[in-house]
VEXDREN-2710 file (C-alpha; in Angstrom, 1 decimal):
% VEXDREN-2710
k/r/px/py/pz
1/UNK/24.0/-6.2/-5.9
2/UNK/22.8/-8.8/-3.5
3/UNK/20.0/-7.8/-1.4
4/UNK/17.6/-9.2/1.4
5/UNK/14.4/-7.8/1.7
6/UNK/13.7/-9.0/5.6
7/UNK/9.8/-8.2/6.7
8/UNK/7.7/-9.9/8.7
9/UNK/4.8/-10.5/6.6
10/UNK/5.1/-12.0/2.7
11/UNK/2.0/-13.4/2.1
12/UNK/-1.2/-11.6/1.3
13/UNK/-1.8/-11.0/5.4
14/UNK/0.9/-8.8/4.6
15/UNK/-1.5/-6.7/2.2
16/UNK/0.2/-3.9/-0.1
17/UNK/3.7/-4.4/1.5
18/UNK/4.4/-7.9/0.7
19/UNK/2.8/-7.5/-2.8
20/UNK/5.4/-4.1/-2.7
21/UNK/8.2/-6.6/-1.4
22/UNK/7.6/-9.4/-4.3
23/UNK/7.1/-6.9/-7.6
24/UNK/9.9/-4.8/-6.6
25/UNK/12.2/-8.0/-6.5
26/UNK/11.1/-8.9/-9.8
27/UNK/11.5/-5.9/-11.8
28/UNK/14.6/-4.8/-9.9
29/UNK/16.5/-8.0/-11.2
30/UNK/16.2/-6.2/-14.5
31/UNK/17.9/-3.1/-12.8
32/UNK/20.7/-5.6/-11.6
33/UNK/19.6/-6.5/-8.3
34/UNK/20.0/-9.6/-6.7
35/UNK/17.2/-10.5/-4.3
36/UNK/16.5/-12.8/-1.0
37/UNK/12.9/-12.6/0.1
38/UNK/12.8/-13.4/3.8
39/UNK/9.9/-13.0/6.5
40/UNK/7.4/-15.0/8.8
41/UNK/5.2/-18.1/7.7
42/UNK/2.2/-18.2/7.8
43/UNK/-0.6/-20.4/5.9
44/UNK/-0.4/-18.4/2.8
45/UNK/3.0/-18.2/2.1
46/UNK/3.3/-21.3/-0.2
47/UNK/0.3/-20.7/-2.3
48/UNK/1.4/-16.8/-3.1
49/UNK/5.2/-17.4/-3.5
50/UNK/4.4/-20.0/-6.0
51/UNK/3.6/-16.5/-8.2
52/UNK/7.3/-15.2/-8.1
53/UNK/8.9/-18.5/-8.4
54/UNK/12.2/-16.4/-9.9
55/UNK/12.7/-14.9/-6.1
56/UNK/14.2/-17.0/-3.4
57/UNK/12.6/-16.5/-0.4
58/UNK/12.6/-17.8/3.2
59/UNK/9.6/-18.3/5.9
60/UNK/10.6/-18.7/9.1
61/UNK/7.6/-19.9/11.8
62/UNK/7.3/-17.4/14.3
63/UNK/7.0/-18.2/17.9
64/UNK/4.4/-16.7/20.5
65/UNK/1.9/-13.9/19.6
66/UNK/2.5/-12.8/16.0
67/UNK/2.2/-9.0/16.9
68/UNK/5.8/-9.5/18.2
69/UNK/7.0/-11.1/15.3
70/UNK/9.7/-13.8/17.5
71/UNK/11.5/-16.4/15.3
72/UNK/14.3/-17.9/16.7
73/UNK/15.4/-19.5/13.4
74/UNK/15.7/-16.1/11.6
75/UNK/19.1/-15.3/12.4
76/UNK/20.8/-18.9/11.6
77/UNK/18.5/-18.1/8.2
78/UNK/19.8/-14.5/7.2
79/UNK/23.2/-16.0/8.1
80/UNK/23.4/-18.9/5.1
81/UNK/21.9/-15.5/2.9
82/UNK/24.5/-13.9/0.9
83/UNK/24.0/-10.0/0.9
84/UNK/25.4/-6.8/0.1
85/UNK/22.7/-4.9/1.7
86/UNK/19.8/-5.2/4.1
87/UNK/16.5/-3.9/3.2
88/UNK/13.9/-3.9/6.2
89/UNK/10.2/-3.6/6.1
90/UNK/8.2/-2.1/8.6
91/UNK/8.8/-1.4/11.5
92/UNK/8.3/-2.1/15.6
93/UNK/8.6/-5.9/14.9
94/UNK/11.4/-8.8/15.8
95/UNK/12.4/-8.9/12.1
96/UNK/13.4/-5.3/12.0
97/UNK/15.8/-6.3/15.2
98/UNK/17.1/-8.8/13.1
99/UNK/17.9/-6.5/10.1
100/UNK/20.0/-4.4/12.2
101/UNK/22.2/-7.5/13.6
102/UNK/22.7/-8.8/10.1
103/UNK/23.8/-5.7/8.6
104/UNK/26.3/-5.0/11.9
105/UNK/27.2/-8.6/11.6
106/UNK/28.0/-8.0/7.9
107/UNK/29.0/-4.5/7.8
108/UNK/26.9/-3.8/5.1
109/UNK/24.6/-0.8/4.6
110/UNK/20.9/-1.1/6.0
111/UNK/17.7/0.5/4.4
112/UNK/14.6/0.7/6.5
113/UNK/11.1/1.2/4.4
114/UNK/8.8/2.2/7.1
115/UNK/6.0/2.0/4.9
116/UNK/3.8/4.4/7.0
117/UNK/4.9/3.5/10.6
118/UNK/5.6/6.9/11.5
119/UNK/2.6/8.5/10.0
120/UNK/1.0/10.8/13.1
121/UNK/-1.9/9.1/13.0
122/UNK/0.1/6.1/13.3
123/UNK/2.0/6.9/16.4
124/UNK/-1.2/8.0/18.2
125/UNK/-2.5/4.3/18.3
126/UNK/-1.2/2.1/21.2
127/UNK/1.5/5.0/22.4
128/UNK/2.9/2.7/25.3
129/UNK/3.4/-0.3/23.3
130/UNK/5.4/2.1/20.6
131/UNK/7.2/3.3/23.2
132/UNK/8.2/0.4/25.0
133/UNK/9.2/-1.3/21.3
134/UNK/11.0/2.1/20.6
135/UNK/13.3/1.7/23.8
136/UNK/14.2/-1.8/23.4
137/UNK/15.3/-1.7/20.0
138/UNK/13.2/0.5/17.4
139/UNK/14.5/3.6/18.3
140/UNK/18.7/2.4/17.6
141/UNK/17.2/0.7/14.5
142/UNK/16.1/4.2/12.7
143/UNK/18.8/6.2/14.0
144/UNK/21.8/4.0/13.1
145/UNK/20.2/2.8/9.8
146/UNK/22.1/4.4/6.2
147/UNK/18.7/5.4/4.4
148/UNK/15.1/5.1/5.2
149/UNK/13.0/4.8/2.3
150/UNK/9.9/6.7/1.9
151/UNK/7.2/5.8/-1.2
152/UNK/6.2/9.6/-1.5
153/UNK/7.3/13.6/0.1
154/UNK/4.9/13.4/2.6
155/UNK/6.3/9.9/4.7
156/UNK/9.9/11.8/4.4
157/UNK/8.6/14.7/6.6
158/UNK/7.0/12.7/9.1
159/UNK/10.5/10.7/9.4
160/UNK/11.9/14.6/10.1
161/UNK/9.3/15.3/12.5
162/UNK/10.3/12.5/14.3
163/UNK/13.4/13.3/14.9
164/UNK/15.5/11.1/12.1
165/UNK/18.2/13.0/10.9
166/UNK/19.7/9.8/8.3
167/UNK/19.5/10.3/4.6
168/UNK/15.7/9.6/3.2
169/UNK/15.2/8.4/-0.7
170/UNK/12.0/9.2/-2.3
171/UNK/11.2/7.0/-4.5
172/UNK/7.2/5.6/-5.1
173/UNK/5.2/2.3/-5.1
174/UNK/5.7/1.1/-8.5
175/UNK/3.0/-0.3/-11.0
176/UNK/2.6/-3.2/-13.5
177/UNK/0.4/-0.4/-15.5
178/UNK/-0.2/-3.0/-18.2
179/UNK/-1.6/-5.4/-15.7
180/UNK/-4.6/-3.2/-15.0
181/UNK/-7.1/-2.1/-17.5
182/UNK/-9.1/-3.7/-20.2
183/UNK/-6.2/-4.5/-22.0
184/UNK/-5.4/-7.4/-19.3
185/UNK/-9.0/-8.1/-18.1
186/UNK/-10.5/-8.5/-21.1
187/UNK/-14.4/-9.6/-20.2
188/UNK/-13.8/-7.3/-16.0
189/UNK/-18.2/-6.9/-16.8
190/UNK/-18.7/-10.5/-17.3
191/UNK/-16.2/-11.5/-14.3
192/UNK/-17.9/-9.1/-11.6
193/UNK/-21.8/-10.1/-13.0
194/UNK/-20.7/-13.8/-13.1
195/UNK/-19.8/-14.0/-9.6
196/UNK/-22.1/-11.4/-8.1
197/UNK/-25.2/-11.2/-10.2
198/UNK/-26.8/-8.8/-8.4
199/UNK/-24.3/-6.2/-9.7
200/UNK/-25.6/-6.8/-13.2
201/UNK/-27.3/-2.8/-14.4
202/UNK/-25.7/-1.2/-11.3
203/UNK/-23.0/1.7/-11.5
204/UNK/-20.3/0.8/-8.8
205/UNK/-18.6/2.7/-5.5
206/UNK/-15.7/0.5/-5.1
207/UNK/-13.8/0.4/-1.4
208/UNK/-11.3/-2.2/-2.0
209/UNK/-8.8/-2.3/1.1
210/UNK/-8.3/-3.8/4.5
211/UNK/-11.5/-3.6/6.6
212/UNK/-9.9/-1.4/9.3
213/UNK/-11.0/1.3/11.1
214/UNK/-8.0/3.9/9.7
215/UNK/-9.3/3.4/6.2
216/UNK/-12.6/5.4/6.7
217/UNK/-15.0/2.0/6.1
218/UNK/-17.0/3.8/8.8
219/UNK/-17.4/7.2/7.4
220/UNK/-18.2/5.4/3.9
221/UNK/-21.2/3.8/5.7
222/UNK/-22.4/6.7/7.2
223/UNK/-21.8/8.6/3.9
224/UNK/-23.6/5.6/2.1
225/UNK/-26.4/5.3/4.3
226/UNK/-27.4/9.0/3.9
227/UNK/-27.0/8.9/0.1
228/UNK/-28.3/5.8/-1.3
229/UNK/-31.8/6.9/-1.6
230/UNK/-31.0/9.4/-4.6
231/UNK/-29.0/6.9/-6.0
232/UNK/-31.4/4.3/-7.0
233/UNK/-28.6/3.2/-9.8
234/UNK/-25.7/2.7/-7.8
235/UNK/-24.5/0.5/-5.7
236/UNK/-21.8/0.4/-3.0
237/UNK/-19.5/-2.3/-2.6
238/UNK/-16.6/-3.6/-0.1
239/UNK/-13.8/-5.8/-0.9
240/UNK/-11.3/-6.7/1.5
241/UNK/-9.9/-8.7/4.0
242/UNK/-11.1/-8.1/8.2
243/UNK/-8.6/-6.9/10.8
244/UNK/-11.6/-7.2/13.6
245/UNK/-15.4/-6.1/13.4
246/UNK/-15.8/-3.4/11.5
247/UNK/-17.6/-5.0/9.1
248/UNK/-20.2/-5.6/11.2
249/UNK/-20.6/-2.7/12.6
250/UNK/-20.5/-1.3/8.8
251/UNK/-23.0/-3.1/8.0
252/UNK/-25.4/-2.0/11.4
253/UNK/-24.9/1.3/10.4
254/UNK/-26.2/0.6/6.8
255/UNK/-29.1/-1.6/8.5
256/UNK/-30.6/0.9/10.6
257/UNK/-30.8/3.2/7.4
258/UNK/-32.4/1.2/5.2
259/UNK/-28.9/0.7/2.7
260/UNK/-27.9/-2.9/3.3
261/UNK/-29.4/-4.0/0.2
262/UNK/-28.0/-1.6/-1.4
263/UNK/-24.4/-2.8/-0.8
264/UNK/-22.1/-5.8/-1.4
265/UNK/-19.4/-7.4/1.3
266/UNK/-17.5/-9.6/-1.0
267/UNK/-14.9/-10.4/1.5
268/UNK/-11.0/-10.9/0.1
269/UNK/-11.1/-12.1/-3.4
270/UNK/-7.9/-13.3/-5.8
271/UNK/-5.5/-10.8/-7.2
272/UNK/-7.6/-11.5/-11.2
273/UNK/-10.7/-10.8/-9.4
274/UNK/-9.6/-7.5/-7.8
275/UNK/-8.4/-6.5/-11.2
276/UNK/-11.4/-6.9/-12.7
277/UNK/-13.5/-5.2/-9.7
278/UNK/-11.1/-2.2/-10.3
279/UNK/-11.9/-2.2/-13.8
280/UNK/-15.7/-2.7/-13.6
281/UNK/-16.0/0.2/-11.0
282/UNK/-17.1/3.1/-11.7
283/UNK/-15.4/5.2/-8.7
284/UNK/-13.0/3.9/-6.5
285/UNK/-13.3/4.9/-3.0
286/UNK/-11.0/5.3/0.1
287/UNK/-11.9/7.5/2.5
288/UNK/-8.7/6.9/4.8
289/UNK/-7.4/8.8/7.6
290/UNK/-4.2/8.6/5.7
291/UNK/-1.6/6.8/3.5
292/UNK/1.8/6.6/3.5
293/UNK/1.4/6.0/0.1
294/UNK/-1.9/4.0/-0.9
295/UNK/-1.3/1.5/-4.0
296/UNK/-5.0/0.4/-4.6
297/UNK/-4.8/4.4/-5.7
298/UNK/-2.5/3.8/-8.2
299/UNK/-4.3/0.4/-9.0
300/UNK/-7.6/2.2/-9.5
301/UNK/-6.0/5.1/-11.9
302/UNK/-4.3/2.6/-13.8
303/UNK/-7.8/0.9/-14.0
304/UNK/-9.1/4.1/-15.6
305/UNK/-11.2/4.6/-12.1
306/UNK/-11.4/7.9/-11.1
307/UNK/-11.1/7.9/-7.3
308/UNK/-12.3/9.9/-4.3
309/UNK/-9.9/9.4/-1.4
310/UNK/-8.9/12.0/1.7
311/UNK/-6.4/14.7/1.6
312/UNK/-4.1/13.0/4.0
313/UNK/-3.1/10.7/1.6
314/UNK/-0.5/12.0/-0.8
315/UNK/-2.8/12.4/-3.9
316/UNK/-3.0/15.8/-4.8
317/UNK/-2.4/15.2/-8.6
318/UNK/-5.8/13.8/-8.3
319/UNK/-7.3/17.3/-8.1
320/UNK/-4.0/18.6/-10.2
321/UNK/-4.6/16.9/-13.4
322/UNK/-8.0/16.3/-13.0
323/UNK/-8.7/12.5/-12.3
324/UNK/-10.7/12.3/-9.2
325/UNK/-11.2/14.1/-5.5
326/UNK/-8.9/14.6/-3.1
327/UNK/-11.2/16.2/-0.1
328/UNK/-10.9/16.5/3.9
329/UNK/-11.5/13.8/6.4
330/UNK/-15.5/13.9/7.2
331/UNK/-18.7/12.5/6.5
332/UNK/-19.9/15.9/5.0
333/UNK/-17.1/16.5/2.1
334/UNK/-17.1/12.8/1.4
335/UNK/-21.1/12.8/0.6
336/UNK/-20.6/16.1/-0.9
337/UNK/-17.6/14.4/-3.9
338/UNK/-19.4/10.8/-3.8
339/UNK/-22.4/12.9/-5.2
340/UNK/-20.7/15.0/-7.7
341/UNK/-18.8/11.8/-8.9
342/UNK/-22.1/10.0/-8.9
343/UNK/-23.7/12.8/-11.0
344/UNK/-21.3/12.9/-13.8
345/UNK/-22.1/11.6/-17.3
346/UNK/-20.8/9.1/-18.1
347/UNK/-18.1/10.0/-20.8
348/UNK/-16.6/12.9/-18.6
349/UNK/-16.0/10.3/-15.8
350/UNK/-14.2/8.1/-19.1
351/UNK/-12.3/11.2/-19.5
352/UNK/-10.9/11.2/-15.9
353/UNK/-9.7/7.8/-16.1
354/UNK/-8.2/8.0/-19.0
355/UNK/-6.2/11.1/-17.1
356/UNK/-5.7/9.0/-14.2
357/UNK/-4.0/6.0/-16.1
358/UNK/-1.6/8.5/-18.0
359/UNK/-0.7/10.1/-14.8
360/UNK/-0.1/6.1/-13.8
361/UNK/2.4/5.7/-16.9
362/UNK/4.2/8.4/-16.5
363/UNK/5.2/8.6/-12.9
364/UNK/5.0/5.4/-11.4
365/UNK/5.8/2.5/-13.9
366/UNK/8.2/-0.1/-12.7
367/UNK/10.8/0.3/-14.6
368/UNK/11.4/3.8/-13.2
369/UNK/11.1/2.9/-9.8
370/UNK/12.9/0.1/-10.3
371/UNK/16.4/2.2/-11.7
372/UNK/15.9/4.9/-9.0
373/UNK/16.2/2.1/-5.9
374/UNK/19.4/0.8/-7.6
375/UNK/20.6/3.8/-8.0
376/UNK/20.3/4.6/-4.6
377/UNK/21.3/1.4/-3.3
378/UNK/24.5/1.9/-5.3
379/UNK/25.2/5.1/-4.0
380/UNK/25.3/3.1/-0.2
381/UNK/27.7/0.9/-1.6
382/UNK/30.4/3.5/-3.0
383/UNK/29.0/2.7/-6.7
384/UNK/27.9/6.1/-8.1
385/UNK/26.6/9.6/-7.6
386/UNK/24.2/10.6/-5.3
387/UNK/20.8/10.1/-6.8
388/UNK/18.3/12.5/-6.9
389/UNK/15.8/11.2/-5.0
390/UNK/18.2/11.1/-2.2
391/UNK/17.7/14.1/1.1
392/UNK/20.0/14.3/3.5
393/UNK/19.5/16.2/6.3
394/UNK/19.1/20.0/5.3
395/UNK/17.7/19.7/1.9
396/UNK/14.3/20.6/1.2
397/UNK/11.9/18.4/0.2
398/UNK/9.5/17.9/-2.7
399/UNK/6.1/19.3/-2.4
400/UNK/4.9/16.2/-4.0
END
């Protein structure tokens, strides 16, 4: 099956999608897919698709304000790309246009990953320029496309809510589990102490995601700046690249209380040293006001971190089988798990990682997820049964 991924972002500015976009190529050649990579240059590009050299891929330069996502060259690109299906990534972007055209031009079935686009929280932010991108094109994109793809239950509902009536597959982020843990980072202590002495003695909270206001950085400062005191052995630190300011203003809030010492603003760092921050961590943190899915999650379980994260992200197996907390949106029940994580011995909080990387294994390895998109993509081309993780309109859903 030849496939082109088109999205507009495939470098790391593209954060958990484009690294989504690249492993799923690469383990889905094992599942008998044939992919094409294509998206938007940028500066990045070269350097991080020299790490999947076995995926062709395309950058086009985009023209006028990035946020639109305009590349003139795209089509005359997706033209000279052979495909059987088009796969499109994200949404409310020129490249998502383009997906549709190529699949009509081809007459060949289209699957749209919205990869959190129509979360509520989502649509609430800049309403008129949703609106205006929904009229001119967005809105004929969802509703004439053959599947959209969502990682987990929850994203499949908000595509009901708003009003999409195609067929949705479920099927989740995958995981290169034996890429995370101790048995790939073999010295994660010495790493982290090496380039951050500091750290050296100090228990970890890990935030390790986009600087940006939806992921909580805010409320973990607040949280932070009112806890550190009883905490003389821990330390807070934040990893990740900045959207706009809220770092600063992160960092003000932990100023004015006294806490700024107290915590670490690596900026981004490279994909060996996030593994071994995961690893070295003692509780991962991500106090979000939701996920569509959430892969540094998954990254942290398979790390054997036990993680505290909101319950609008779709973790409840993190309270279900007992490796980490999964508690409401606020400052209050955020200090109130970051303390009882804090407080636990040692060895128990060992015991939940070691739940949290089976749960990992079991669920979410490649491999699996790798089988259950070609199955589905098969069944838009005429080439099997419907797959179970396919729901069309009618069907109920999976709790989780």
């Amino acid at each position: 099956m030849r496939v082109v991924h088109i999205t507009p972002t495939i470098s790391r500015l593209g954060g958990g999608v484009a690294e989504y976009i690249w492993r799923f190529c690469e383990h889905g050649q094992q599942a008998g897919i044939d992919p094409t990579v294509v998206g938007l240059w940028d500066r990045h590009v070269a350097e991080d698709a020299a790490g999947h050299a076995g995926i062709p891929f395309h950058a086009v330069r985009p023209w006028g304000p990035r946020a639109a996502g305009y590349a003139p060259s795209m089509r005359v690109c997706l033209d000279a790309v052979p495909a059987d299906l088009v796969h499109s990534h994200g949404l409310r972007m020129m490249p998502s246009l383009e997906a549709r055209r190529l699949a009509d031009r081809r007459a060949v079935p289209r699957v749209v990953s919205s990869h959190g686009q129509l979360d509520p929280w989502v649509l609430k932010t800049k309403p008129i320029r949703k609106w205006v991108v929904g009229q001119l094109f967005e809105n004929r994109n969802l509703r004439t496309a053959d599947c959209l793809h969502a990682t987990v239950p929850q994203e499949a509902r908000h595509a009901r809510a708003a009003g999409l009536r195609i067929p949705v597959a479920v099927v989740p982020i995958g995981l290169d589990v034996a890429r995370y843990g101790s048995e790939a980072i073999a010295d994660a202590e010495g790493v982290v102490v090496d380039r951050w002495p500091g750290l050296s003695g100090k228990k970890r909270l890990l935030y390790l995601a986009t600087i940006y206001r939806k992921k909580g950085l805010m409320r973990l400062a607040q949280a932070w700046a009112r806890l550190h005191r009883g905490w003389p052995d821990w330390d807070l630190v934040v990893t990740g690249i900045e959207l706009n300011n809220d770092r600063a203003i992160a960092e003000e809030i932990l100023e004015k209380a006294g806490a700024r010492e107290r915590a670490l603003f690596t900026g981004p760092v490279d994909d060996a040293t996030k593994r071994a921050l995961l690893v070295a961590g003692d509780v991962y943190v991500l106090p979000t006001d939701g996920e569509n899915f959430g892969i540094t999650i998954a990254e942290s379980l398979a790390s054997r971190t036990p993680v505290v994260t909101s319950n609008t992200t779709p973790w409840p197996d993190l309270r279900r089988r007992g490796c980490g907390w999964w508690v409401g949106v606020g400052v209050d029940p955020l200090c109130a798990a970051l303390e009882e994580a804090m407080a636990l011995p040692d060895d128990e909080r060992q015991a939940m990682g070691e739940r949290g990387r089976a749960l990992i294994v079991e669920k979410f390895d490649w491999a699996v997820v790798a089988q259950q998109m070609a199955a589905v993509y098969g069944w838009l081309l005429g080439r099997g049964d419907r797959p179970a993780c396919m729901y069309l309109e009618g069907d109920e859903l999976p709790d989780a």
